[in-house]
C-alpha positions as CSV (number, residue, x, y, z in Angstrom):
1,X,62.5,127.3,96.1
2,X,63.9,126.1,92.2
3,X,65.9,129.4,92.3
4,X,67.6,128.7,95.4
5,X,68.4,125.3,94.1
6,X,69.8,126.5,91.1
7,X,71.8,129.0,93.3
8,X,73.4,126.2,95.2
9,X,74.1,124.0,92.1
10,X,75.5,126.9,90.5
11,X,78.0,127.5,93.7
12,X,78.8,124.1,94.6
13,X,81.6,123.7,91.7
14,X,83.3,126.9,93.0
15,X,83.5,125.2,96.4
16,X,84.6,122.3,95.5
17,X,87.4,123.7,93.3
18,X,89.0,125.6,96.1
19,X,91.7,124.0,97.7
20,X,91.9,123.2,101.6
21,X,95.1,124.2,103.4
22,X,95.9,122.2,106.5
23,X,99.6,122.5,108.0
24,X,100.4,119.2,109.8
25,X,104.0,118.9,111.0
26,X,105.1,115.4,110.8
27,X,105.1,113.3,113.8
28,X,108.3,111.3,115.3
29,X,107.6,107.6,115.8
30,X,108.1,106.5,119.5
31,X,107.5,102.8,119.6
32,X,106.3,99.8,117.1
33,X,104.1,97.7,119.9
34,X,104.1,93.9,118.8
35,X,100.5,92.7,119.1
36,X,98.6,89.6,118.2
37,X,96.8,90.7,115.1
38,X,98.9,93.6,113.8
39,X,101.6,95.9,115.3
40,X,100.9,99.6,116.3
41,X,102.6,102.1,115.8
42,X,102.7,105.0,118.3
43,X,103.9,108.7,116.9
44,X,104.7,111.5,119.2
45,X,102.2,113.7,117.9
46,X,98.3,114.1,118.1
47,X,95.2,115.7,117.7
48,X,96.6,119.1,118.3
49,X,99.5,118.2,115.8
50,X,96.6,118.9,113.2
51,X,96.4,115.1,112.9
52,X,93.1,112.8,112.9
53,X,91.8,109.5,112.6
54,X,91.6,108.2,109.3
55,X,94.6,109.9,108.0
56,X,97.3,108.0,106.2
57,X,101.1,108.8,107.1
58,X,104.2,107.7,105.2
59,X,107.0,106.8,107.4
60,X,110.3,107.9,106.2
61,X,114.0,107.6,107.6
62,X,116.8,109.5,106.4
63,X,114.9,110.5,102.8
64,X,113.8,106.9,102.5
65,X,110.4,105.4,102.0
66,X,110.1,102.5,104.8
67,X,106.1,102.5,104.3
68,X,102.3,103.6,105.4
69,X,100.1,104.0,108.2
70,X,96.4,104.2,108.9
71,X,95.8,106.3,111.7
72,X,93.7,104.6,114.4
73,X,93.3,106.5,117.9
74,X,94.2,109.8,118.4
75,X,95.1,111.6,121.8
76,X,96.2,115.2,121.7
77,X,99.7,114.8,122.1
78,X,100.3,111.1,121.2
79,X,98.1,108.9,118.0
80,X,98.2,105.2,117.2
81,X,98.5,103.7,113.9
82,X,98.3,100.5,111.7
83,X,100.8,99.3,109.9
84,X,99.2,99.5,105.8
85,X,102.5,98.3,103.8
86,X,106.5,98.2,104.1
87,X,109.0,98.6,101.7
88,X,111.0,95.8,101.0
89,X,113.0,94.6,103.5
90,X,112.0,97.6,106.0
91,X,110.4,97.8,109.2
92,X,109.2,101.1,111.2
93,X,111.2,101.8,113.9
94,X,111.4,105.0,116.7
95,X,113.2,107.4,115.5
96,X,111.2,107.2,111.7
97,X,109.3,109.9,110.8
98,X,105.5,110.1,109.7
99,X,104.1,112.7,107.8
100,X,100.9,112.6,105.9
101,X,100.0,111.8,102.8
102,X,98.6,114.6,100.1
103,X,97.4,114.4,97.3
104,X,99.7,115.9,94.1
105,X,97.5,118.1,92.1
Protein backbone atom coordinates (compact mmCIF):
# COMPACT_ATOMS: atom_id res chain seq x y z
CA UNK A 1 0.00 0.00 0.00
CA UNK A 2 3.10 2.87 0.86
CA UNK A 3 4.47 1.83 -2.57
CA UNK A 4 1.42 2.61 -4.38
CA UNK A 5 1.27 5.79 -2.56
CA UNK A 6 4.59 6.81 -3.45
CA UNK A 7 3.72 5.78 -7.04
CA UNK A 8 0.89 8.24 -7.19
CA UNK A 9 2.74 11.14 -5.49
CA UNK A 10 5.55 10.48 -7.77
CA UNK A 11 2.98 10.85 -10.93
CA UNK A 12 0.77 13.43 -9.84
CA UNK A 13 3.32 16.39 -10.76
CA UNK A 14 3.57 14.90 -14.34
CA UNK A 15 -0.21 15.18 -14.54
CA UNK A 16 -0.52 18.23 -13.33
CA UNK A 17 2.18 19.71 -15.63
CA UNK A 18 0.48 18.70 -18.74
CA UNK A 19 -1.52 21.15 -20.32
CA UNK A 20 -5.35 20.71 -21.23
CA UNK A 21 -6.41 21.55 -24.77
CA UNK A 22 -10.11 22.63 -25.16
CA UNK A 23 -11.12 24.49 -28.58
CA UNK A 24 -14.11 26.71 -27.75
CA UNK A 25 -15.12 28.97 -30.67
CA UNK A 26 -16.38 32.22 -29.40
CA UNK A 27 -20.02 32.71 -29.10
CA UNK A 28 -22.02 35.80 -30.77
CA UNK A 29 -24.12 37.79 -28.21
CA UNK A 30 -27.94 37.84 -29.08
CA UNK A 31 -29.55 40.00 -26.52
CA UNK A 32 -28.63 42.00 -23.08
CA UNK A 33 -32.11 41.18 -21.01
CA UNK A 34 -32.66 44.08 -18.50
CA UNK A 35 -33.68 42.48 -15.19
CA UNK A 36 -34.20 43.60 -11.68
CA UNK A 37 -31.03 42.56 -9.96
CA UNK A 38 -28.56 42.31 -12.84
CA UNK A 39 -28.84 42.09 -16.69
CA UNK A 40 -28.19 38.79 -18.69
CA UNK A 41 -26.60 38.25 -21.27
CA UNK A 42 -27.64 35.65 -23.76
CA UNK A 43 -24.82 34.30 -26.47
CA UNK A 44 -25.64 32.14 -29.38
CA UNK A 45 -23.72 29.38 -28.43
CA UNK A 46 -23.87 26.47 -25.73
CA UNK A 47 -22.93 23.41 -24.27
CA UNK A 48 -22.06 21.83 -27.55
CA UNK A 49 -20.01 25.08 -28.41
CA UNK A 50 -17.54 23.46 -25.84
CA UNK A 51 -18.79 26.07 -23.32
CA UNK A 52 -19.92 25.43 -19.55
CA UNK A 53 -21.16 26.96 -16.50
CA UNK A 54 -18.70 28.64 -14.61
CA UNK A 55 -16.62 29.85 -17.50
CA UNK A 56 -15.66 33.42 -17.79
CA UNK A 57 -16.01 35.14 -21.39
CA UNK A 58 -14.55 38.54 -22.49
CA UNK A 59 -16.82 40.40 -24.71
CA UNK A 60 -15.12 42.12 -27.43
CA UNK A 61 -16.40 44.37 -30.47
CA UNK A 62 -14.38 45.26 -33.38
CA UNK A 63 -10.80 44.34 -31.40
CA UNK A 64 -12.08 46.16 -28.35
CA UNK A 65 -12.32 45.13 -24.79
CA UNK A 66 -16.12 46.15 -23.73
CA UNK A 67 -15.87 43.65 -20.58
CA UNK A 68 -16.60 40.09 -18.69
CA UNK A 69 -19.02 37.54 -18.15
CA UNK A 70 -19.79 34.73 -15.76
CA UNK A 71 -21.45 32.07 -17.36
CA UNK A 72 -24.75 31.09 -15.62
CA UNK A 73 -27.11 28.52 -17.51
CA UNK A 74 -26.11 26.69 -20.22
CA UNK A 75 -28.38 25.01 -23.05
CA UNK A 76 -26.76 23.29 -26.02
CA UNK A 77 -27.18 25.75 -28.48
CA UNK A 78 -27.85 28.97 -26.46
CA UNK A 79 -25.95 29.99 -22.57
CA UNK A 80 -26.80 32.80 -20.23
CA UNK A 81 -24.39 35.00 -18.52
CA UNK A 82 -23.79 37.76 -15.82
CA UNK A 83 -22.52 40.77 -16.48
CA UNK A 84 -18.80 40.71 -14.16
CA UNK A 85 -17.29 44.31 -15.29
CA UNK A 86 -17.47 46.96 -18.23
CA UNK A 87 -15.03 49.06 -19.65
CA UNK A 88 -15.48 52.48 -19.23
CA UNK A 89 -18.14 53.86 -20.84
CA UNK A 90 -19.14 50.44 -22.65
CA UNK A 91 -22.08 48.35 -22.54
CA UNK A 92 -22.55 44.63 -24.19
CA UNK A 93 -24.63 44.74 -26.91
CA UNK A 94 -25.89 41.88 -29.83
CA UNK A 95 -23.70 41.73 -32.18
CA UNK A 96 -20.34 41.59 -29.43
CA UNK A 97 -18.55 38.80 -29.30
CA UNK A 98 -17.62 36.42 -26.22
CA UNK A 99 -14.83 34.23 -26.17
CA UNK A 100 -13.36 32.72 -23.06
CA UNK A 101 -10.88 33.63 -20.99
CA UNK A 102 -7.29 31.51 -20.78
CA UNK A 103 -4.87 31.64 -18.87
CA UNK A 104 -1.29 33.07 -20.46
CA UNK A 105 1.33 30.61 -19.50
Amino acid sequence: MAVLAVVTLAVAPALCAMPVVRTVAPAPVLAVQAARAADLVVLGGGFTAGLRQGMVCRVTRGGSEIGDILLVDLRSDASTALILNLAPGQRIQPGDTAAVKTRQV
